[in-house]
C-alpha positions, 0 to 999 in steps of 0.5 A: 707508244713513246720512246724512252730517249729523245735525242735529236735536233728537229733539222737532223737527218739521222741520229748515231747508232748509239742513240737509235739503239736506245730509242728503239730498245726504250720503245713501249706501246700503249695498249689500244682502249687506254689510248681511247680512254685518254682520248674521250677524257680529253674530249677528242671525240667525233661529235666535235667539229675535229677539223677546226682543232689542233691535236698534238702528238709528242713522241708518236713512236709507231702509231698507237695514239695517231690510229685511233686520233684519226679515226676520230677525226675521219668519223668527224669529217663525216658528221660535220660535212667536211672534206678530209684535206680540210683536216690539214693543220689539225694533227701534227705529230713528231718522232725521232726515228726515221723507221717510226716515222715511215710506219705511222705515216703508212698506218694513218694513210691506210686508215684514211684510205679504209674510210673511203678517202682519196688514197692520193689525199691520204698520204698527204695529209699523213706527210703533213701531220707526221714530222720527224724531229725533236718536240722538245726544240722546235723553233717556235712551238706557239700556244695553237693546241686544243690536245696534247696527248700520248705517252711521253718518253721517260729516261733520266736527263743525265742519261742525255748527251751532254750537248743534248742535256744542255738544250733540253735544259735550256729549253724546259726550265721545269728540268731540274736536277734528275729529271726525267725527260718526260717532264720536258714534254709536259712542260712544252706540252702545256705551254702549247695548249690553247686558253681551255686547251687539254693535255692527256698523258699515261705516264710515271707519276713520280713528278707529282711527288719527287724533287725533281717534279717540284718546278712542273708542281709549281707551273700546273699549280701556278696556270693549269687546273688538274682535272683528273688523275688515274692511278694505273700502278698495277694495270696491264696498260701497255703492251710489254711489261714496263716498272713505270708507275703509270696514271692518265693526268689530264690538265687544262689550261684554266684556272683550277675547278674540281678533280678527279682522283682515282686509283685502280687494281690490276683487274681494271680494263676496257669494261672498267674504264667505260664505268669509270668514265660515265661516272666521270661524265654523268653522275653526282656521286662524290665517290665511287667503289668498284672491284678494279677502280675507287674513285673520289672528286675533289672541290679543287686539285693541290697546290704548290711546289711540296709533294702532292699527297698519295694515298686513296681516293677517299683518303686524299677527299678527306685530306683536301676537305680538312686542309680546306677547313683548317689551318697548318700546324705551324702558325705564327698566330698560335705561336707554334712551331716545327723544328729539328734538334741540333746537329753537331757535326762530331757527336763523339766528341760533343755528347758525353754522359760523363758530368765532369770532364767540362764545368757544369754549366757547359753541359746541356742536358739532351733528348734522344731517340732511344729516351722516346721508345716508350712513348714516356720520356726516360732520360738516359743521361746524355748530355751536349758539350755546349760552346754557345752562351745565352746571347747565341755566341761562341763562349771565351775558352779561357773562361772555362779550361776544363773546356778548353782543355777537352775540346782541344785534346779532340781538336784534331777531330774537330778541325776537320769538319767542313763548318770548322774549315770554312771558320777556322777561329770558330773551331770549336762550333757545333754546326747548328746554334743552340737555342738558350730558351728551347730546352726549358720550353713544353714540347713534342718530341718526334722521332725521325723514323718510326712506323706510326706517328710517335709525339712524346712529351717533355715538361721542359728538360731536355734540349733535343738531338738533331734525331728528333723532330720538336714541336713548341708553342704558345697557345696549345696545351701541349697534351691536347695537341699531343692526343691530336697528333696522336690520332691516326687522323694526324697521321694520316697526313704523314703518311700522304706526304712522307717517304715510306721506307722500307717495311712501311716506316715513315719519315716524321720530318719537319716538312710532313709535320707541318702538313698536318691541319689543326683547329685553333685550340680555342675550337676544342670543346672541353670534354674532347681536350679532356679526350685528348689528355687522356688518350695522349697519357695513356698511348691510347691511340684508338681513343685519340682518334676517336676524340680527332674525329669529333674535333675534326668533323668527321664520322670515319678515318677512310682508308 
């Protein structure tokens, strides 16, 4: 069980009524066999010698992850030849509620007590594992644990006090932005865990690709290895109905190995997890497909502060060989690169169709959205009103009056603008600079926003708005590439990493494009640049993807 609010220092003694209000209303129970699951993931099970490791519960609420803990922990003491009381320093639990404190403390008592244990000894040790106080902000909470699990509080950080905001800050450096507060207790959590020491939470996946998840990103990619990730989006996993899109993560103090990445229906459950689990444990296969659960192992987990994919099992298998295979889209070596066309700041007033109101060689030529749809480029007229020259500097408005003289009719407008009151004598700017070389230049043109991944070509006309998404280079001839990012398989990495909009549209923005992995174009047979040509000419995206499978190596696009 976790509580959605943590709020108080660990030497209160009580908490406002406001706050208990929201820690109790936040309350959410983890049912029993999904704490058992996490358990045996870690590797918390009675065969081991418990009493010689250290267990930490974060946010132990009523007891759900300390009944089946000390069970556990019980049973060991009985294999090994141990007495209970030697099992004093191998749990310690926190909670902020006085009340949550008080049940745990019974439940684990009578727990002790129903396993034949002194009943004086019991109520001692459940004292001594089970603290109330803050997680968060213990004094010195040291690298001492062997687990840490549970189901850990989630609310958005600004929802803190101020006070307690700050703290949390302070003392979670992976809190940034909008955080939510659980990302504070995989931080702590981690940072406790012994060398070889395991973290097991059922808990929102947003971290793995939101903003405010990319400093947790960048500290499990940097000192921790991902060693399984299941996805339990629509699984009945707690005891109230809960919008959480939960998944069991399971990290490890250690350098990086193979992962686990699975993903579920709402029809998994205890007979589901037993299967999962010993394929997890004992068998050699790299997937597995089940009525309730897909499951795949990868040779590593993904790094890094951007976005970790999403997407299938199989899917996310073939994206993590292809990115071990092959290297980014954008490359120095080839001399590609992704870019976005240039913003203005007042578009009614720098894109015009009209080819008289300034001189001639101050309008530029441009590319738009609507001049993709087709899939050919079908140019419909505009153009900019350019103020830069060839060299990347503001032209003299007295060389050009016809300029002058339209930019200052709209210089109301134009001095408004942020850009223009940060630099008054450069009024007349557009926000970006315009490359003299890019519109004279073969490129890929990309839509912003589009339902399936839409390159267009143009021969080296038009120069492109800041709607569209560019793709030069040196070294591709820019019809193979575009049958390469034609394919689904190009797509396919758009669609792991991009924000899905509404009725399914994607994102095609500089960052997902340049996830994509390519051959080197010298890699490509002649017969499958032939392919590409002519599945890119035709929009024929079902042979793009025929000849991107070839190229890549691969005998099927997984779903």
């Amino acid at each position: 069980m976790a509580s959605i609010l943590t709020t108080t220092n660990t030497d209160s003694a009580h908490l406002s009524d406001s706050l208990t209000e929201a820690v109790q209303h936040g309350e959410v129970f983890t049912h029993r066999w999904v704490v058992e699951a996490i358990l045996d993931l870690v590797g918390y099970t009675p065969d081991r010698d418990l009493t010689q490791m250290h267990i930490v519960e974060p946010a132990c609420g009523s007891g759900a992850f300390l009944g089946p803990i000390t069970e556990r922990l019980s049973a060991s003491c009985r294999l090994h030849d141990r007495s209970i009381g030697e099992a004093v320093d191998a749990v310690s639990a926190y909670d902020l509620l006085a009340p949550n404190v008080r049940d745990s403390r019974k439940l684990v008592a009578e727990r002790l007590h129903a396993d034949g244990w002194n009943q004086d000894d019991a109520r001692k040790l459940a004292r001594a594992w089970i603290n109330q106080g803050d997680y968060l902000l213990q004094k010195e909470p040291g690298r001492n644990a062997d687990f840490v699990v549970g189901n850990p509080p989630y609310i958005r950080l600004e929802d803190v006090p101020a006070e307690r905001m700050k703290a949390y800050r302070s003392a979670c450096t992976a809190m940034g932005g909008r955080a939510d507060v659980y990302i504070g207790f995989y931080e702590i959590g981690l940072k406790s865990l012994k060398p070889d020491g395991v973290l097991g939470f059922i808990c929102a996946d947003r971290w793995m690709r939101n903003q405010y998840g990319s400093k947790l990103r960048e500290l499990v990619s940097r000192s921790y290895s991902v060693d399984l990730v299941l996805s339990m989006h629509d699984v009945d996993a707690f005891q109230e109905q809960v919008s959480a899109y939960p998944a069991i993560s399971i990290i490890r103090n250690g350098p990086q190995g193979s992962a686990v990445v699975a993903d579920t229906t709402k029809h998994f459950g205890p007979g589901s997890i037993a299967e999962f689990k010993e394929w997890v444990n004992t068998a050699d296969e790299p997937h597995i497909s089940g009525d309730s659960f897909h499951a795949a192992r990868l040779p590593h987990w993904f790094d890094g502060t951007d976005s970790w994919p999403a997407g299938s099992p199989a899917r996310l298998a073939m994206l993590e060989d292809l990115s071990d295979r092959f290297g980014l889209l954008e490359d120095s070596s080839s001399g590609t690169r992704v870019g976005i066309g240039v913003a203005t700041g007042a578009d009614k007033v720098f894109l015009t169709q009209s080819t008289s109101i300034v001189e001639k060689e101050r309008l530029l030529p441009m590319a738009m959205v609507r001049d993709t749809t087709s899939g050919w480029l079908d140019w419909n007229g505009s153009h900019l009103v350019n103020p830069w020259d060839d060299a990347g500097n503001l032209v003299d408005l007295s060389e050009y009056p016809k300029l002058a003289g339209y930019l200052e009719e709209h210089g109301e407008a134009l001095r408004k603008r942020y850009v223009a009151v940060k630099q008054p004598h450069r009024w007349y700017k557009t926000i970006d600079k315009v490359d003299p070389h890019l519109a004279g230049r073969p490129k890929l043109l990309f839509p912003d926003m589009k339902l399936t991944i839409h390159p267009v070509l143009d021969p080296g006309r038009l120069y492109p708005h800041h709607n569209l998404y560019f793709i030069v280079s040196d070294s591709w001839d820019m019809r193979v590439l575009g049958g390469i990012l034609l394919s689904r398989v190009a797509e396919a990495f758009v669609e792991a990493y991009a924000v899905k909009m509404r009725g399914g549209t994607l994102r095609f923005q500089a960052q997902y494009l340049r996830r994509i992995r390519v051959p080197l174009p010298s890699e490509i047979s002649p017969e499958d640049q032939a392919a590409l040509t002519s599945a890119f000419d035709e929009r024929d995206v079902d042979a793009a993807t025929t000849a991107a499978l070839r190229v890549y190596g691969l005998a099927e696009l997984p779903d």
